[in-house]
C-alpha positions as a Markdown table, in Angstrom:
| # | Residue | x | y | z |
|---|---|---|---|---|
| 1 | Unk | -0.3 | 7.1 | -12.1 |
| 2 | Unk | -0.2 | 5.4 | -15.3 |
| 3 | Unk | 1.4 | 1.8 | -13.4 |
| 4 | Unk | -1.8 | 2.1 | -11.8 |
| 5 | Unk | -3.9 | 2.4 | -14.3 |
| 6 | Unk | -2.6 | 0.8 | -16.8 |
| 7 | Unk | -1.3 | -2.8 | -14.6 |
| 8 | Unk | -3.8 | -2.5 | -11.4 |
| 9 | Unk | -7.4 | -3.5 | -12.1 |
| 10 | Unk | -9.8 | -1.0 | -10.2 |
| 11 | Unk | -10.3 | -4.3 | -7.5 |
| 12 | Unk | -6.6 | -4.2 | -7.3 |
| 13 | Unk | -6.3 | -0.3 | -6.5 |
| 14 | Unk | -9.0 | -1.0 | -3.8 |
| 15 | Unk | -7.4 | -3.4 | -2.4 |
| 16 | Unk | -3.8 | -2.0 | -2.0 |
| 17 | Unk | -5.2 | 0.9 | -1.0 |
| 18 | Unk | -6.6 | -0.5 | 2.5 |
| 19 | Unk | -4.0 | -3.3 | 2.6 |
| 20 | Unk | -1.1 | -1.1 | 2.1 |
| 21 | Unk | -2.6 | 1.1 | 5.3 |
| 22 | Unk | -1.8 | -2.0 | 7.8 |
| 23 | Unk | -5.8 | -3.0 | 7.3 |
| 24 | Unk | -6.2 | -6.6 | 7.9 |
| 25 | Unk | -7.5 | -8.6 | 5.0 |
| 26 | Unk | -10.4 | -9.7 | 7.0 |
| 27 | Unk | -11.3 | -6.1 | 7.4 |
| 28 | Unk | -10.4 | -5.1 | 3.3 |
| 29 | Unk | -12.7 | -8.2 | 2.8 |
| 30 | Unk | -15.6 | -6.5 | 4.8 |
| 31 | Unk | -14.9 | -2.9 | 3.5 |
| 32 | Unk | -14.8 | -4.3 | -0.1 |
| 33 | Unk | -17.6 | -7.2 | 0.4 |
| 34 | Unk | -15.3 | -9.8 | -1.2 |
| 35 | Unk | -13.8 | -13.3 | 0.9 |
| 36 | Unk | -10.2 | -12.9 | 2.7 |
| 37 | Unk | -9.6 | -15.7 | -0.1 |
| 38 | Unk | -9.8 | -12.9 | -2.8 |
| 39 | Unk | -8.2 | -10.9 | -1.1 |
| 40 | Unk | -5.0 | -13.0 | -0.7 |
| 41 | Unk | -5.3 | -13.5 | -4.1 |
| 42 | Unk | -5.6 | -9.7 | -5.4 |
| 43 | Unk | -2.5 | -9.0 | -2.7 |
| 44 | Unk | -0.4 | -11.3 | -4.5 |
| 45 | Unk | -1.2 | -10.1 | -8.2 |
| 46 | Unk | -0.6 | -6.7 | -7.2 |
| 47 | Unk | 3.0 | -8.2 | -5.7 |
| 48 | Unk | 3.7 | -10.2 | -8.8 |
| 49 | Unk | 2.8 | -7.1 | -11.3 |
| 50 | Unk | 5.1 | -4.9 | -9.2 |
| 51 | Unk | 7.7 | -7.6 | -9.0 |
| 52 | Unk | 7.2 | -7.9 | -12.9 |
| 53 | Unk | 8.2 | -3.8 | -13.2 |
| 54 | Unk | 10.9 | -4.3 | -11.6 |
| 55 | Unk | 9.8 | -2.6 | -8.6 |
| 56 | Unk | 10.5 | -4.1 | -5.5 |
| 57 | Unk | 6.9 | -5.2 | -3.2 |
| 58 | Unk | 7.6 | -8.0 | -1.2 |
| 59 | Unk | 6.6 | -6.2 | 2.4 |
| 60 | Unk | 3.4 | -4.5 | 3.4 |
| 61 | Unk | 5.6 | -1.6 | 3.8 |
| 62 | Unk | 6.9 | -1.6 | 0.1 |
| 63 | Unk | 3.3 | -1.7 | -0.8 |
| 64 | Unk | 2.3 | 1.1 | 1.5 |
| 65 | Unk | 5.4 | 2.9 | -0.1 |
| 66 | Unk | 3.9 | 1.8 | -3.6 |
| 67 | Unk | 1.0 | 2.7 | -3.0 |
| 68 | Unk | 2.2 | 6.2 | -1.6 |
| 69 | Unk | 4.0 | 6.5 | -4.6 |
| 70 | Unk | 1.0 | 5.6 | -7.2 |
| 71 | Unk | -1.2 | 8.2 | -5.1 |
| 72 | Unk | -3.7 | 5.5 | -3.8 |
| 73 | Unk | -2.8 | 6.5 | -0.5 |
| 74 | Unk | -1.8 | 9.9 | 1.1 |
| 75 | Unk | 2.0 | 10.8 | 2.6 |
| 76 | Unk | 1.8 | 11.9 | 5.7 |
| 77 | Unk | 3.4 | 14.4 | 7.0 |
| 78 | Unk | 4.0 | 15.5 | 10.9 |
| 79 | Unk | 3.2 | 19.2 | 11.5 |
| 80 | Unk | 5.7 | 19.0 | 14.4 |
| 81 | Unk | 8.8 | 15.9 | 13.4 |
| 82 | Unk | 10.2 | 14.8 | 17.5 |
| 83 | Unk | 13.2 | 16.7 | 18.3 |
| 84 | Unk | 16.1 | 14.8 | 19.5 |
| 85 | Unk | 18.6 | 17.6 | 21.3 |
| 86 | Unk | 17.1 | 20.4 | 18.8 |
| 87 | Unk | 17.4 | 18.4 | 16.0 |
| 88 | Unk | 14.8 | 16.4 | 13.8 |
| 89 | Unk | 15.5 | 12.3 | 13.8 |
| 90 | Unk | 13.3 | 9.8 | 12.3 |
| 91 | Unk | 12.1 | 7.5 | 14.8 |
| 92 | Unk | 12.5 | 4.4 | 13.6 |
């Protein structure tokens, strides 16, 4: 999307990308060959340049969202949603 592009470095989309997922930063840090250190540090830029948009990202879960959002990372959708008594319910 043009946020993306136009605020996210292409370290940044990387980053998000597997962070926003529920990946560890040690484990963005392996996948991306950079230290947990930079990762921290691109994590809280991408924060701070959503913050600055007015968009809230303060959770891992508004980033996934974000990131869901900006198409870095697929929606998922359940073929079959649980049924609760016949009728669909998030499970939350």
């Amino acid at each position: 999307s043009a946020f993306v592009t136009s605020a996210l470095t292409p370290s940044e989309q990387e980053v998000l990308s597997l962070y926003a997922t529920g990946a560890e930063a040690s484990f963005v840090a392996r996948q991306l060959s950079l230290s947990i250190h930079t990762v921290n540090t691109y994590v809280s830029r991408i924060r701070r340049k959503f913050m600055d948009a007015g968009v809230p990202a303060g959770s891992r879960v508004d980033l996934l969202v974000r990131a869901q959002a900006e198409g870095l990372v697929p929606t998922l959708r359940l073929a079959h949603p649980p049924q609760v008594h016949g009728r669909w319910r998030p499970r939350w």
